[in-house]
C-alpha positions as CSV (number, residue, x, y, z in Angstrom):
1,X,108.6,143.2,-18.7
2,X,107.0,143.3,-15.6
3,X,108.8,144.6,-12.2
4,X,110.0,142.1,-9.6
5,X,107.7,142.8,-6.0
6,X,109.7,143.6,-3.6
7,X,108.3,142.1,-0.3
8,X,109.5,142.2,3.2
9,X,109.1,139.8,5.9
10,X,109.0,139.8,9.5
11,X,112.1,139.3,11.9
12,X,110.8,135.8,12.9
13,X,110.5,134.4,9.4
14,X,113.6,135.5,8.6
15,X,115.1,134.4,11.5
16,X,113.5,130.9,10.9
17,X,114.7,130.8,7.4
18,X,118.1,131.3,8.5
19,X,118.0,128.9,10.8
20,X,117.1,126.5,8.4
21,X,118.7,127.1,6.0
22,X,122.1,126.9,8.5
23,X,121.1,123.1,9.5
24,X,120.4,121.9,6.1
25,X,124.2,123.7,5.2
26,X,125.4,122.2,8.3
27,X,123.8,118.6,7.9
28,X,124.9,118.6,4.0
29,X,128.4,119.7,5.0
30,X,128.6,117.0,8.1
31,X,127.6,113.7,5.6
32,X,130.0,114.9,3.3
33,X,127.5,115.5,0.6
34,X,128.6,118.3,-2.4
35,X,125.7,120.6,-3.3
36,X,125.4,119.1,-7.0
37,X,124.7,115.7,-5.2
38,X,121.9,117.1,-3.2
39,X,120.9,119.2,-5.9
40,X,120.6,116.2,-8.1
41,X,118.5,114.0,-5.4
42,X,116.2,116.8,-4.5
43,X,115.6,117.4,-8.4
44,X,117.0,121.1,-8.3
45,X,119.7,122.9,-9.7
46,X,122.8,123.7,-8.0
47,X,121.9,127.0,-7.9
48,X,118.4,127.0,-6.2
49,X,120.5,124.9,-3.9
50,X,122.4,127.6,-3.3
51,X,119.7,129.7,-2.6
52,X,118.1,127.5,-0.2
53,X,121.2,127.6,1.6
54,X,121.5,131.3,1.8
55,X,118.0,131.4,3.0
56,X,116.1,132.9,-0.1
57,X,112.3,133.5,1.3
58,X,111.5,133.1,-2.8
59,X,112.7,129.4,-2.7
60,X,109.8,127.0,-3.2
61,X,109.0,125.2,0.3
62,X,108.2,122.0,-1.3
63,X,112.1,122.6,-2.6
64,X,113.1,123.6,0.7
65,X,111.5,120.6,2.6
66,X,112.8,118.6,0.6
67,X,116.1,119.2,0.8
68,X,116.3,119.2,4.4
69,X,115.0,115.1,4.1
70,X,117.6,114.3,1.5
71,X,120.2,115.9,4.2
72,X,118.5,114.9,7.4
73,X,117.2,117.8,9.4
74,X,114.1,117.1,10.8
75,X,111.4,119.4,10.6
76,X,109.1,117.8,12.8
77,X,109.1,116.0,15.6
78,X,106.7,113.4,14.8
79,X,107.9,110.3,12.6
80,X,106.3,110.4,9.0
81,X,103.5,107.9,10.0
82,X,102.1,110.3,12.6
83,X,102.6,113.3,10.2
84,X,99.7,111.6,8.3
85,X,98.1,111.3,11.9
86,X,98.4,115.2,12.9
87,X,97.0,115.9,9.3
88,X,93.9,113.6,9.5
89,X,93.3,115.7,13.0
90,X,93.9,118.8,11.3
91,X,91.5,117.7,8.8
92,X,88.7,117.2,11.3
93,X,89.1,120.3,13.4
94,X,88.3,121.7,9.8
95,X,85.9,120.0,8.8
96,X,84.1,121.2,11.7
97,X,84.2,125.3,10.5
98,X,81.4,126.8,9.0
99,X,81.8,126.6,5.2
100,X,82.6,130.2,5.0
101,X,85.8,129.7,6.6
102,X,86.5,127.0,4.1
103,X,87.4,126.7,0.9
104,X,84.9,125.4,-1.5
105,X,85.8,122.4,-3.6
106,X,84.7,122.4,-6.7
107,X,84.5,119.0,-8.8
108,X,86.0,119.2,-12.2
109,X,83.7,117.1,-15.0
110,X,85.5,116.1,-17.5
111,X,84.0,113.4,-19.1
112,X,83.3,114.1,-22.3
């Protein structure tokens, strides 16, 4: 059985997860919501729930994200629609980096 890593993280992610973690516990807690509602909704168990809550850097982000929707903390300023926007720019600014700095995409045949 192979040993857990141990792996540390720096004072500002930490003190970001906590602070997130304290508004989604705070948000969930204000609507009233119990954590096996939420838990339910975001497709999670009560205990990753937990977790998230208790700011566990080994909780997935997608996880994490989305729990903070279902409770109503919002992670970005911008409204879903210009998300999309800030990504497309994102996107481009890439798209202009040698390739070396970029990933390669490789397209998968599978037609048989």
């Amino acid at each position: 059985m192979p040993k857990s890593v141990v792996r540390s993280y720096s004072r500002y992610t930490e003190e970001a997860l906590t602070l997130l973690a304290r508004l989604i516990r705070a948000a969930r807690l204000e609507k009233k919501m119990s954590a096996q509602e939420v838990a339910d909704r975001a497709g999670i168990s009560r205990g990753m729930l937990s977790r998230i809550e208790k700011a566990d850097a080994k909780c997935e982000i997608g996880a994490t994200f989305e729990v903070a929707r279902i409770v109503g903390v919002t992670l970005f300023e911008a409204e879903p629609s210009r998300l999309t926007k800030h990504v497309k720019q994102i996107e481009e600014k890439l798209a202009l980096l040698p390739k070396s700095a970029r990933k390669m995409k490789k397209d998968v045949i599978d037609d048989f």
